[in-house]
Backbone as CSV, one residue per row, in Angstrom:
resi,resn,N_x,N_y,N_z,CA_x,CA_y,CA_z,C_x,C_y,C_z
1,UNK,39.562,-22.751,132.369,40.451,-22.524,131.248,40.302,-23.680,130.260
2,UNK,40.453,-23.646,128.639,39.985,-24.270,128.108,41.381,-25.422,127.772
3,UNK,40.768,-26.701,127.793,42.062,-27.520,128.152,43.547,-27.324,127.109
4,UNK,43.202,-26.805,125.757,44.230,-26.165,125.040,44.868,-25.042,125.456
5,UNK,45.230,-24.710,126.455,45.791,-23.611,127.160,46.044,-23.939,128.721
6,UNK,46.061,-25.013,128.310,46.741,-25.209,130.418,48.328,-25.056,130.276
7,UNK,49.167,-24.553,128.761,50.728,-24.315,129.202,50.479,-22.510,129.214
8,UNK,49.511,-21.870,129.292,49.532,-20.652,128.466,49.100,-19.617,130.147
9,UNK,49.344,-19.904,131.275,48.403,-19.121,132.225,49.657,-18.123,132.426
10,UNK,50.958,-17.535,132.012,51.523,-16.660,131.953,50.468,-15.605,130.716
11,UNK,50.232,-15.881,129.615,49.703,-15.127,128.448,48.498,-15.006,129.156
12,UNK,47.212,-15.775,129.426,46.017,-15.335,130.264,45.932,-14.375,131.130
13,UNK,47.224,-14.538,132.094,47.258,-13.742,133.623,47.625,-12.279,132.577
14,UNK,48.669,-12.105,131.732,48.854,-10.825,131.170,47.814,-10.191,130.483
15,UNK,46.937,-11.240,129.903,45.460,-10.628,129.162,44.771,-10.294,129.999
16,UNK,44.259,-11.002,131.350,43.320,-10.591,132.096,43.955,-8.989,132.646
17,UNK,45.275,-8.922,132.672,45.613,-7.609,133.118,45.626,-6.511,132.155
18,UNK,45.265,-6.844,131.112,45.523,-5.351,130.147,43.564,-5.866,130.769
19,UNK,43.204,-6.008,130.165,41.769,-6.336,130.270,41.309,-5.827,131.617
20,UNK,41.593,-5.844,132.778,41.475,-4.872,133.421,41.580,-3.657,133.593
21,UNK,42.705,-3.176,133.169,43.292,-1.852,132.386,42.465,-1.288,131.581
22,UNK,42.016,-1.820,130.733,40.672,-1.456,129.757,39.470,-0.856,130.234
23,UNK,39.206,-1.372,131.412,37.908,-1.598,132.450,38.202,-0.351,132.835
24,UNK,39.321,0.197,133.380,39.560,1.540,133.979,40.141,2.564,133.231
25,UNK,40.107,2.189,131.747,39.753,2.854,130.846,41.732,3.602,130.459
26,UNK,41.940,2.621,130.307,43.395,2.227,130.237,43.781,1.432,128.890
27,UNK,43.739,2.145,127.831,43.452,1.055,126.469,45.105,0.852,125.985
28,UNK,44.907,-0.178,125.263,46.729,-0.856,124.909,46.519,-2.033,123.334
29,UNK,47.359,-1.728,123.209,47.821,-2.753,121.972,47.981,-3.921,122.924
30,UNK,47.906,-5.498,121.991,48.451,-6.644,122.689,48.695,-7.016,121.166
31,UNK,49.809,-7.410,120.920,50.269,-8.286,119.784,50.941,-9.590,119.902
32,UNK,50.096,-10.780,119.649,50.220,-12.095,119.831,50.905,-12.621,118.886
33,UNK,52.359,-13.329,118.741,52.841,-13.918,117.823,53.794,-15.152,118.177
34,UNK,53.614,-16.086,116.984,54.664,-17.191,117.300,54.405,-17.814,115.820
35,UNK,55.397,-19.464,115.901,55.404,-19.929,114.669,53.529,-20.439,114.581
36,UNK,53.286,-21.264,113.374,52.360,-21.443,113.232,51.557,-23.253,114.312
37,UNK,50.472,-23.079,114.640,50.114,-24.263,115.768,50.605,-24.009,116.972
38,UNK,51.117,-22.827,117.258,51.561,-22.986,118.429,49.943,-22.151,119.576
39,UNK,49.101,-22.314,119.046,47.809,-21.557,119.806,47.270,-20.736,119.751
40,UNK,47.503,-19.839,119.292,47.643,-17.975,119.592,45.920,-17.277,118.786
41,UNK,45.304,-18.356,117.926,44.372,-18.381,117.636,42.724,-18.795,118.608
42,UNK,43.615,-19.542,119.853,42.886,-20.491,120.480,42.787,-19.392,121.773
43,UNK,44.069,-18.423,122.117,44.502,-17.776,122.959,43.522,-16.382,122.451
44,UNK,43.679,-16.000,121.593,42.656,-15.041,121.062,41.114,-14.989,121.416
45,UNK,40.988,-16.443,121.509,39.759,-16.765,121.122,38.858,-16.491,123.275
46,UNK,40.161,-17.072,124.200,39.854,-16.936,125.269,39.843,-15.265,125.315
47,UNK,40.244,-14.422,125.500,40.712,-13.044,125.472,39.028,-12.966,124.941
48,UNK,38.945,-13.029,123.937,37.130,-12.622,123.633,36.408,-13.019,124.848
49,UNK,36.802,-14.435,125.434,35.722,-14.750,126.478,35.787,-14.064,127.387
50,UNK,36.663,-13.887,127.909,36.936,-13.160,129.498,36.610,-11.519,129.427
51,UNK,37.179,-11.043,127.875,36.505,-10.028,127.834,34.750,-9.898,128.266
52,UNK,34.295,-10.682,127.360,32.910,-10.581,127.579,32.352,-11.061,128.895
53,UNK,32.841,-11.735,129.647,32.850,-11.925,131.096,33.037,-10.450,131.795
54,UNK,33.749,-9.885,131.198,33.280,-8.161,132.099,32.816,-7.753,131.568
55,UNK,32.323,-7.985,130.216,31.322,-6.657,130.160,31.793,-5.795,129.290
56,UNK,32.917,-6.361,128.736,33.973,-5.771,127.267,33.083,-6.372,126.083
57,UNK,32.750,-4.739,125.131,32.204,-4.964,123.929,33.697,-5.891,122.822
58,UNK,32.896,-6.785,122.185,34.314,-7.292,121.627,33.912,-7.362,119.691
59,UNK,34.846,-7.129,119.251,35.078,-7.028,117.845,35.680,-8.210,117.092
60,UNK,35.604,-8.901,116.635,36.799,-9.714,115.729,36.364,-10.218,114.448
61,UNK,37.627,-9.819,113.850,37.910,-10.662,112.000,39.210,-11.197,111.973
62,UNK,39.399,-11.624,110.943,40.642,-11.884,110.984,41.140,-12.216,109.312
63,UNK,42.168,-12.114,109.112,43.165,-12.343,107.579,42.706,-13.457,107.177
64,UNK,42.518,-13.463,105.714,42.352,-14.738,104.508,42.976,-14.376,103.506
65,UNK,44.105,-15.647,103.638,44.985,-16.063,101.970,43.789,-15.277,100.544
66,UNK,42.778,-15.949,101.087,41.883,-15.473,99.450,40.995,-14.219,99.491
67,UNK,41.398,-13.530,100.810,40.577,-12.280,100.252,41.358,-10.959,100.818
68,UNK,43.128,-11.096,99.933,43.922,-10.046,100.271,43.603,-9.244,99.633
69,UNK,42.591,-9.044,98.536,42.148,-8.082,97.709,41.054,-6.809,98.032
70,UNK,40.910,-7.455,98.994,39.524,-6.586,100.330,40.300,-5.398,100.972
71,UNK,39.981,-4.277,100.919,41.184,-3.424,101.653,40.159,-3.143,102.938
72,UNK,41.091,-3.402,103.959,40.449,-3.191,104.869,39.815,-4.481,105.478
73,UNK,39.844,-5.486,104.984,38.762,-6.604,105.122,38.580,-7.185,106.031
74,UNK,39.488,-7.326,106.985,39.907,-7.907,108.463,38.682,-6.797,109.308
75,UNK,38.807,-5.640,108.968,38.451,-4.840,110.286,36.907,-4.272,109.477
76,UNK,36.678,-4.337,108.598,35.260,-4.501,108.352,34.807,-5.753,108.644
77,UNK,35.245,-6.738,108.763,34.501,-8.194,108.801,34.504,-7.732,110.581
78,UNK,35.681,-7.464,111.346,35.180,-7.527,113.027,34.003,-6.143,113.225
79,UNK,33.921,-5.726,112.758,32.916,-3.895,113.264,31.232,-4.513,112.327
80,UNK,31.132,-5.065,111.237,29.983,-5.214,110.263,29.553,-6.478,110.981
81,UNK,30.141,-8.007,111.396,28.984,-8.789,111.799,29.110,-8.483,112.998
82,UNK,29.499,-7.588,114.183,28.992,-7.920,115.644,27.071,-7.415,115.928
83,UNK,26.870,-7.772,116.486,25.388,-7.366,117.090,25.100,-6.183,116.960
84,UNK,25.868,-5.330,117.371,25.522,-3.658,117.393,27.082,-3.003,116.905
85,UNK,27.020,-2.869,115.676,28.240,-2.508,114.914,28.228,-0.886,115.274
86,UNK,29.907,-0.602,115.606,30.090,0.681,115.840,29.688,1.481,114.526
87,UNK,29.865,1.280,113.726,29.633,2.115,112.199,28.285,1.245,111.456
88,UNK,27.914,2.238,110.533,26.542,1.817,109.595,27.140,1.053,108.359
89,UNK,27.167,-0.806,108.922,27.467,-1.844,107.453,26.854,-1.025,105.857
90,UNK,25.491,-0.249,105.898,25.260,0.059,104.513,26.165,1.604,103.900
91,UNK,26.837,2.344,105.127,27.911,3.369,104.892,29.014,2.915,104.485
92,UNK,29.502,2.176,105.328,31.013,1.252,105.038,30.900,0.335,103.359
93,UNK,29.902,0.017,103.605,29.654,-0.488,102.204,29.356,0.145,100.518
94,UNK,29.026,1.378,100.750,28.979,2.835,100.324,30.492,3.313,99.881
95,UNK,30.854,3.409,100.826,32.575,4.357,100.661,33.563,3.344,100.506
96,UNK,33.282,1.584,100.671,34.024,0.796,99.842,34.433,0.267,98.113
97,UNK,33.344,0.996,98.347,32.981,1.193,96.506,34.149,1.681,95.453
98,UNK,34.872,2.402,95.603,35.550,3.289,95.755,36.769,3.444,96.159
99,UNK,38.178,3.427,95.459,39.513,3.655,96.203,39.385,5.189,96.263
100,UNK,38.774,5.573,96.019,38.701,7.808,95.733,37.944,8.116,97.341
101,UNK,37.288,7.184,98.014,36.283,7.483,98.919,37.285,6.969,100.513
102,UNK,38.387,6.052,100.104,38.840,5.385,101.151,39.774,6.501,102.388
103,UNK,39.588,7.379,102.196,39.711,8.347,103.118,38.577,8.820,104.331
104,UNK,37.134,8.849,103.467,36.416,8.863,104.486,36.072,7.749,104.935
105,UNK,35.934,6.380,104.189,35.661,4.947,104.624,36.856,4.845,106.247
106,UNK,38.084,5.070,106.142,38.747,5.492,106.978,38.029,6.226,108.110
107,UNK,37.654,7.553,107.577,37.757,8.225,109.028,36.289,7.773,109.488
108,UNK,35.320,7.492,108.637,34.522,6.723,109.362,34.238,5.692,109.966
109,UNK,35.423,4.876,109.926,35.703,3.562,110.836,35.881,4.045,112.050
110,UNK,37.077,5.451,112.081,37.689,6.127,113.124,36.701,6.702,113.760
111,UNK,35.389,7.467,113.368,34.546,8.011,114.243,34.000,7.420,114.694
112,UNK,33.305,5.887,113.895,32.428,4.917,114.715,33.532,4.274,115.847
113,UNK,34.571,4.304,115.795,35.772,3.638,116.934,35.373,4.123,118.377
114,UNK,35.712,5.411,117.604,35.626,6.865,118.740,34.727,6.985,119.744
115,UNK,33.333,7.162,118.683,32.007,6.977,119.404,31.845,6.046,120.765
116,UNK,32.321,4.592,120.190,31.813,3.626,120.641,32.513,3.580,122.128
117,UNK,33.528,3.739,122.063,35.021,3.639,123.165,34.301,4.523,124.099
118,UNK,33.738,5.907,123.861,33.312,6.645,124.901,32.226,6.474,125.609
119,UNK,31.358,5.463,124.746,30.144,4.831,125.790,30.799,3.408,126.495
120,UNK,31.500,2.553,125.936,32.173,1.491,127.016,33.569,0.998,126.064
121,UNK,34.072,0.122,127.516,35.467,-0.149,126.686,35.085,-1.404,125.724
122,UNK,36.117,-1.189,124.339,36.149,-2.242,123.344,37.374,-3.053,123.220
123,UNK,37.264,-4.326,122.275,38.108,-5.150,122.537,38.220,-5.472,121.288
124,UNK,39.021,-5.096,120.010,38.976,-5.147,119.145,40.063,-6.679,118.837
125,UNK,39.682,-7.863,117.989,40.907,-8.762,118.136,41.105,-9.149,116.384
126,UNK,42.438,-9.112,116.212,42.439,-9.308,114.820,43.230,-10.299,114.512
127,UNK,42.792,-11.302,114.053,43.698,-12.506,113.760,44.379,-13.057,112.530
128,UNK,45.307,-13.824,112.416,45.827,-13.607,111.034,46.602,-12.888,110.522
129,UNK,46.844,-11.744,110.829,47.194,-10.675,109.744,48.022,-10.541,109.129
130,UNK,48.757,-12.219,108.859,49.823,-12.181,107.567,49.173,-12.182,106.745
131,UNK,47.807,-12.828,106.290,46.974,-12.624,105.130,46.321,-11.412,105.088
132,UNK,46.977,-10.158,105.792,45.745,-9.413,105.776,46.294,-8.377,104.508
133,UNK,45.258,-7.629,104.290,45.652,-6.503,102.866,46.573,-5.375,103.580
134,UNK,47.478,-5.357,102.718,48.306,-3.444,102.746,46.983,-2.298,103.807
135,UNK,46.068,-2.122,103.349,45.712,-1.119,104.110,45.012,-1.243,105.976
136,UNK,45.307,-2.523,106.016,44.915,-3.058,107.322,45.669,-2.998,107.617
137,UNK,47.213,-3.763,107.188,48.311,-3.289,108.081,48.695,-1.659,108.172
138,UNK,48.518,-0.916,107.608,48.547,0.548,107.931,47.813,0.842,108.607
139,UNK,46.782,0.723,108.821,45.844,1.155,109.616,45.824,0.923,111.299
140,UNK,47.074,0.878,111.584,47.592,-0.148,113.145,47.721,1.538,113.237
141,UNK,48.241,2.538,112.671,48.649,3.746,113.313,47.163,4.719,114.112
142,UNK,45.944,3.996,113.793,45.249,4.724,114.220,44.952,5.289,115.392
């Protein structure tokens, strides 16, 4: 455990358990919050590791003060730089063009989601998201 988290093995032991849950194909929200410095960035950051210690495809972006103008920007930044992005970066980039198109930019986030989940479990982590844009926070209903 990484020495910034030796007060945190209640939050670990609960991650490693949805994270198992996942494995058996048991998927869940986890929403991490507190005031600011108190870790939860650092705690995020383990949750990626252990994921990838089983074998969990993992996703992450996260909110910026300076780019609330990005709709969507959090969750294109985690799906566009991983290694093998569930959706096509030059599609997403296509139907961002566009507030008239952001319906299918939408459901094509949702099909590449879809896709991906049914060949293995994902671990999508989004950090920040007081800076994040209006349509990221809507987009939690998916």
């Amino acid at each position: 455990m990484p020495p910034r988290l030796h007060s945190r093995q209640p939050e670990l032991d609960a991650l490693r358990g949805q994270l198992t849950a996942l494995r058996a194909g048991n998927g869940s929200v986890v929403v991490v919050t507190g005031p600011a410095g108190l870790g939860k960035t650092t705690l995020l950051a383990e949750a990626i590791r252990l994921a990838a210690d089983q074998g969990i495809a993992t996703f992450s972006g996260g909110g910026d003060p300076a780019a609330r103008t990005v709709p969507l920007g959090p969750i294109m930044e985690a799906f566009v730089s991983a290694d093998e992005p569930p959706v096509d970066p030059a599609r997403l980039h296509e139907l961002s063009q566009s507030p008239d198109e952001r319906f299918w930019l939408l459901r094509e986030l949702q099909e590449g989601l879809e896709q991906a989940a049914r060949r293995e479990p994902l671990l999508i982590v989004l950090d920040d998201l007081q800076w994040a844009d209006a349509a990221t926070a809507s987009a939690r209903s998916w």
